[in-house]
N, C-alpha and C positions, 0 to 999 in steps of 0.2 A: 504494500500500500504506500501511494506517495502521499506528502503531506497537500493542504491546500495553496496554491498562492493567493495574492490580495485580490486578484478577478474572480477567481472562483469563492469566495466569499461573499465579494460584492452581489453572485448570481446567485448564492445563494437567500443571501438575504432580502433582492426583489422577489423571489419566490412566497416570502412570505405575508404578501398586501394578504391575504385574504384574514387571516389572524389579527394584522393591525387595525383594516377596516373593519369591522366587526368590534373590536375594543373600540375605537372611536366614536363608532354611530350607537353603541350602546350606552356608553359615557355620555354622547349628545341629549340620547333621550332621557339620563335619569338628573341631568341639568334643567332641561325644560320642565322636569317635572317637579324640580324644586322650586322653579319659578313660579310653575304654578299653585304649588303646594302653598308658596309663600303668598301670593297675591290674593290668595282664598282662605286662608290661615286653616286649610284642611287639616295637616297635621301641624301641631307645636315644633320648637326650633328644635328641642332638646331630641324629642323624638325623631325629627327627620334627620337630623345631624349622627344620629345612633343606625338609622336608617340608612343613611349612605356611607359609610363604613362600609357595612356588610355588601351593598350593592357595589362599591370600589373592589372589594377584597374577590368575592363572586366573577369581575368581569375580569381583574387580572388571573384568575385561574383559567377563565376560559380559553382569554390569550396564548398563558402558558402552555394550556391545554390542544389547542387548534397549532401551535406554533413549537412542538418539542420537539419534531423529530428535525425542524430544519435548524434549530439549535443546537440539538446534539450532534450534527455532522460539525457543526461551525467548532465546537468544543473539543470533540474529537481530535479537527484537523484533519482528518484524513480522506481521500480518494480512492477509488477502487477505478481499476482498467478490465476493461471488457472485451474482447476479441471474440469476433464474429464476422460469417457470412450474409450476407441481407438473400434474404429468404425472399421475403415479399413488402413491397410498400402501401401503404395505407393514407387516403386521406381523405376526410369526412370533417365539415361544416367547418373549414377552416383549422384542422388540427392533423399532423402528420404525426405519422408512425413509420419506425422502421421495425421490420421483425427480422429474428435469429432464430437457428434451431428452437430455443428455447427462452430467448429475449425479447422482450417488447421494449422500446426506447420510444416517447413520446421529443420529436425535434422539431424545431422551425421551417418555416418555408426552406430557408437558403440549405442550409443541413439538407434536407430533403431534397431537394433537385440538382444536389452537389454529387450524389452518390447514385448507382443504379444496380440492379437486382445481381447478383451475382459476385457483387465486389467482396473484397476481407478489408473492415475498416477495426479500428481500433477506438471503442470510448469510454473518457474518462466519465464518472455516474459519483454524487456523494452516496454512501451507501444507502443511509434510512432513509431519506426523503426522495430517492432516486430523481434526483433534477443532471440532465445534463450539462456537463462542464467543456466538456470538449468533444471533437469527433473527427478522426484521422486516417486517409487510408492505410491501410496494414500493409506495406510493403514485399510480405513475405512471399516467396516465388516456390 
């Protein structure tokens, strides 16, 4: 296993919007709802102050939770390399696939129309979150 560099980091951690947006828009709504809370005096301060604690603590877990496995690679440090033939390619509703005997790699337009059925390419993959890092023909003869 190699370690990661600072681009493969950096891709890993765009990988992660969906964990951060989800902590933010839930954070948005339990702000509005103090506002509202406050403007209607529904609940007292003491209470919703007790209240949002718990709703703070709740949303960083789920963050945590939606968002571990691409932290653990980041922690880890490490890469894994993949060697394979491309079996078959795949692409549906704007999302390309390459397949291996027994790999599936989710890549980009450019990835995908760089490479063609039959080739031995080499890719770098973080383990748990499987995002790809890199994708290289395999030279081997």
């Amino acid at each position: 296993m190699a370690s990661l560099t600072r681009q493969d980091v950096k891709t890993i951690r765009r990988h992660r919007w969906l964990g951060d947006t989800i902590g933010v828009i839930l954070l948005l709504i339990t702000v509005a709802l103090n506002f509202w809370a406050a403007i209607t005096h529904f609940i007292p301060g003491v209470e919703i102050f007790v209240l949002d604690q718990g709703i703070i603590m709740l949303i960083w877990c789920i963050v945590i939770i939606i968002n571990r496995n691409y932290n653990k690679d980041i922690t880890d440090n490490e890469k894994i390399t993949e060697n394979f033939s491309i079996v078959r390619k795949q692409c549906r509703r704007n999302r390309y696939w390459i397949f291996g005997n027994e790999t599936k790699v989710k890549v980009d337009k450019s990835i995908y129309n760089a490479f063609e059925v039959g080739q031995s390419i080499e890719v770098e993959v973080a383990p748990k979150c499987r995002v790809v890092l890199g994708v290289v023909l395999n030279d081997e003869k």
